[in-house]
C-alpha positions in Angstrom: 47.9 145.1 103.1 46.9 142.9 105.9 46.3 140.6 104.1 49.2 140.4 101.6 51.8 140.1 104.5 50.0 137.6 105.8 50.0 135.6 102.5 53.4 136.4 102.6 54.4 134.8 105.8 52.4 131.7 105.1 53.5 130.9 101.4 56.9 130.7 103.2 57.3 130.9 107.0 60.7 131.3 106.5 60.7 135.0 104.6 62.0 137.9 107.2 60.5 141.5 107.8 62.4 142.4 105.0 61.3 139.7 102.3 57.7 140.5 103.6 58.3 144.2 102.9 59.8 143.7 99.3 56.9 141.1 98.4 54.0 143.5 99.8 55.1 146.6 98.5 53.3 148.0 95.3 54.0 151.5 93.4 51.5 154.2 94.8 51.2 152.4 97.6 52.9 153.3 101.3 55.3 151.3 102.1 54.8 149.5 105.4 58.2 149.5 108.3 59.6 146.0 109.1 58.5 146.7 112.9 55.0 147.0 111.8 55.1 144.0 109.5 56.3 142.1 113.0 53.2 143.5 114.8 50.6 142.2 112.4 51.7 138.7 111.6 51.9 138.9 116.1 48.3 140.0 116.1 47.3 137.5 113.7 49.3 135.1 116.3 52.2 134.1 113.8 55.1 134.8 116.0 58.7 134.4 115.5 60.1 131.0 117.1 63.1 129.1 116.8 62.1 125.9 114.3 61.9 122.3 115.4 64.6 120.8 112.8 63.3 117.3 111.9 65.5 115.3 109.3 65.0 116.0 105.4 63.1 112.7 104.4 63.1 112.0 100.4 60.3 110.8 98.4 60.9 107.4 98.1 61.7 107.0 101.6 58.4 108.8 102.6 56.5 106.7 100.3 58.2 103.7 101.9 56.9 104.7 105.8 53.5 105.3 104.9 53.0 101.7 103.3 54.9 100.7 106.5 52.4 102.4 108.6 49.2 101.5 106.5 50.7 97.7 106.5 51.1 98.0 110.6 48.4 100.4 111.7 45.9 98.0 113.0 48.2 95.4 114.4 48.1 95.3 118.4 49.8 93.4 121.5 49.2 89.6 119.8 50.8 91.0 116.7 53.7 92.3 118.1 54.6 90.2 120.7 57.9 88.8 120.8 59.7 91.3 118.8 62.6 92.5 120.0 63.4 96.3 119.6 67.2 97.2 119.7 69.5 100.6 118.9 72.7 102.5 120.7 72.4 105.5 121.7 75.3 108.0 123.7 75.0 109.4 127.1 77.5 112.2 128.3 79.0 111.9 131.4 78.4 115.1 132.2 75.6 117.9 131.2 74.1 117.7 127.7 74.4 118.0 124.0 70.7 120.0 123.7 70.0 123.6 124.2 69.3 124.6 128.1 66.8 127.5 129.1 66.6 129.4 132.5 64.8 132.1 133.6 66.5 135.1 135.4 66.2 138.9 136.2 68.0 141.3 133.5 71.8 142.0 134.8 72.1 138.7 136.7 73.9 136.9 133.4 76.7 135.9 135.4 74.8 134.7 138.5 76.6 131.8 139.7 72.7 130.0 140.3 71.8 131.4 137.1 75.1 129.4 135.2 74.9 126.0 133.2 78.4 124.0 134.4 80.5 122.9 132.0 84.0 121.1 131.5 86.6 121.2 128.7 86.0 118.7 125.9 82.6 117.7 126.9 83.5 115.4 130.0 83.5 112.3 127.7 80.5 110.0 126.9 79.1 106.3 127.1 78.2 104.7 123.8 75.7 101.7 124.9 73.4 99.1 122.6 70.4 97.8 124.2 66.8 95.8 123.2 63.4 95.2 124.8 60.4 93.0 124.0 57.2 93.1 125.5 57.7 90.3 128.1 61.1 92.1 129.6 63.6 94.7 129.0 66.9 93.4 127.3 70.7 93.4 128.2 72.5 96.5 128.0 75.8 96.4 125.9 78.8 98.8 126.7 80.5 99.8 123.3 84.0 100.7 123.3 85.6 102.6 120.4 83.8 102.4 116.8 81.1 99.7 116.7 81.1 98.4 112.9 79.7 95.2 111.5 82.0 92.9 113.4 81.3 94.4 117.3 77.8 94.1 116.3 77.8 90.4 115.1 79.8 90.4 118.5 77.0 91.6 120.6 74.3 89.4 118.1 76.1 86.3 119.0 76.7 86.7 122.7 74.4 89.0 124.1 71.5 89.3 122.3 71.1 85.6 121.2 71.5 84.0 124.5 69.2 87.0 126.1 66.2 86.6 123.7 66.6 82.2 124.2 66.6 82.5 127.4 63.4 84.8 127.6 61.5 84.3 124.4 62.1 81.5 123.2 62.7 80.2 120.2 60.1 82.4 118.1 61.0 85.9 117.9 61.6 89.0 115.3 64.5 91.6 115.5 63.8 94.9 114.9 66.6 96.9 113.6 67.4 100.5 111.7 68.7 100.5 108.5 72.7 101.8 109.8 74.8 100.2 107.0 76.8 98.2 109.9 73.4 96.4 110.6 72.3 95.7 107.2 76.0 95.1 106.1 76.2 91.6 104.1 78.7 90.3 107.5 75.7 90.8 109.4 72.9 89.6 107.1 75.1 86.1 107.0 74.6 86.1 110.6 71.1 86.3 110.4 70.7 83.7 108.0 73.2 80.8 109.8 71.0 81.9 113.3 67.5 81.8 110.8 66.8 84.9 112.7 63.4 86.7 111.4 64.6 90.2 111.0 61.5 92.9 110.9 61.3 94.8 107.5 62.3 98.6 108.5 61.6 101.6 106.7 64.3 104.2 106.3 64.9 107.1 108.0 61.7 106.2 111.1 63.2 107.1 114.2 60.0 108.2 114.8 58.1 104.5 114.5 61.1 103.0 116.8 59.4 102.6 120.7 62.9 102.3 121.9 63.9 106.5 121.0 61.2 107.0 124.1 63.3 104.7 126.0 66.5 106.7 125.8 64.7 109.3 126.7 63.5 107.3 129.8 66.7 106.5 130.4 68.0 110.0 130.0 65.2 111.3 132.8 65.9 108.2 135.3 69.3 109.5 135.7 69.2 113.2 135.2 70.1 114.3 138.7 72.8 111.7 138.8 76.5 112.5 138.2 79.3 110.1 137.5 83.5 110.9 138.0 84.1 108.4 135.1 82.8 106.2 132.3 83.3 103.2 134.1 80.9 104.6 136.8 78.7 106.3 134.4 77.7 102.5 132.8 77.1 101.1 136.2 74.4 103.8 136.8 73.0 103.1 133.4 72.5 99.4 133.8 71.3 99.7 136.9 68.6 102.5 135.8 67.5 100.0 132.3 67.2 97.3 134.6 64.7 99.0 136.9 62.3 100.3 134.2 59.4 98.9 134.7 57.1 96.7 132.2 54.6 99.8 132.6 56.5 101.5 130.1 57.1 98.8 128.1 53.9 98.2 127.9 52.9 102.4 127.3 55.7 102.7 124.6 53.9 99.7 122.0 50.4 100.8 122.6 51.6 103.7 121.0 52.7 102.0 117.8 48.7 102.4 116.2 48.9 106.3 117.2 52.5 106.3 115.6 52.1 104.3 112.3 48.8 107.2 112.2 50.7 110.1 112.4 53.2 109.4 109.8 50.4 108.1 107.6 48.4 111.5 108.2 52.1 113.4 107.6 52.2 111.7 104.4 55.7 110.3 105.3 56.7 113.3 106.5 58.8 113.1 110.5 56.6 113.4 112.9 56.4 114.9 116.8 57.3 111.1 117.7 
């Protein structure tokens, strides 16, 4: 019987007590309760967790990351320097979009110390573009209202351009998602009058991007920080990407090999990057 529920649980983590106690159950044979079912998948150390949720990647895009990977594995600092790796990203003025956990004694729910703060509508948010290479970190690009293909040839033209002249040269690569307002044929012209060498990306490869990490940096660098506006709230952004050291840079593309290894050992699968 051990055995069978724990077949059960693995053929599909997602089956409950109850599934487990259907599948398992044989005539002649007791039937086991849903609170021991619980215990032995605990003793055999499968325990009950909330999932990671990781975005539902099809077959041809999969395909598409690990011949990305395999093509890329082996290529180190000489290979990718002077690439220049850009996205946008949204910071809330106040608090957080992810889940929060404390720790407190049972009764205390209400606890002032034991409260997350929040205010009504979210306290508004700060929608920002921004790019890096390996020789410095980029300009930081307030967006207000809807970016589409035309406030992004916008920011191409006169901040990106003159940024990566001024610091790289006139060699470079663009690295870029596959957002339809960045692959959009508006944009692609822009690319082709500037003879801009635009990196080939895979779809759906947050996870091969350096510059996710830096958000997250970002996110950290500022996380006991509050702001009273947006205005305000931009400020302490540009000031924090301006102060990230090349350290991180640096720590962020020695990662790629490790990276383009994981998804080729997930098969294309998302990965913990």
């Amino acid at each position: 019987m051990d055995r069978n529920i724990l077949r059960a649980c693995r053929e599909d983590p997602r089956r409950t007590s109850t599934d487990i106690q259907v599948s398992v159950t044989s005539p002649n044979e007791p039937v086991p309760s849903r609170r021991t079912i619980r215990r032995r998948l605990q003793v055999a150390g499968l325990h009950g967790r909330i999932p990671v949720k990781k975005p539902l990647v099809s077959l041809k895009n999969r395909k598409a990351r690990v011949e990305w990977a395999k093509q890329h594995l082996s290529w180190g600092p000489r290979e990718w320097a002077n690439h220049i790796w850009s996205d946008e990203s949204k910071f809330n003025l106040f608090g957080t979009d992810g889940i929060q956990w404390i720790r407190r004694p049972i009764g205390s729910r209400y606890a002032p110390q034991y409260q997350c703060p929040t205010v009504k509508h979210g306290g508004g948010s700060v929608m920002v573009w921004g790019c890096f290479s390996d020789t410095s970190m980029g300009p930081l690009k307030r967006i207000v209202g809807t970016m589409d293909r035309y406030v992004f040839e916008d920011i191409l033209e006169n901040t990106m351009r003159p940024w990566a002249k001024a610091n790289l040269g006139r060699s470079w690569v663009f690295q870029q998602d596959n957002d339809p307002k960045y692959t959009s044929g508006h944009v692609a012209n822009w690319f082709r009058r500037r003879r801009v060498d635009v990196l080939e990306w895979p779809s759906q490869s947050p996870d091969l991007n350096p510059i996710k990490h830096m958000w997250e940096e970002l996110e950290r660098r500022l996380k006991e920080v509050r702001a009273s506006n947006a205005n305000q709230k931009f400020a302490q952004l540009e000031a924090a990407w301006k102060s990230i050291p090349m350290t991180v840079v640096q720590t962020l593309l020695d990662s790629m090999p490790r990276r383009c290894q994981a998804v080729i050992d997930a098969k294309g699968y998302p990965t913990k990057y």
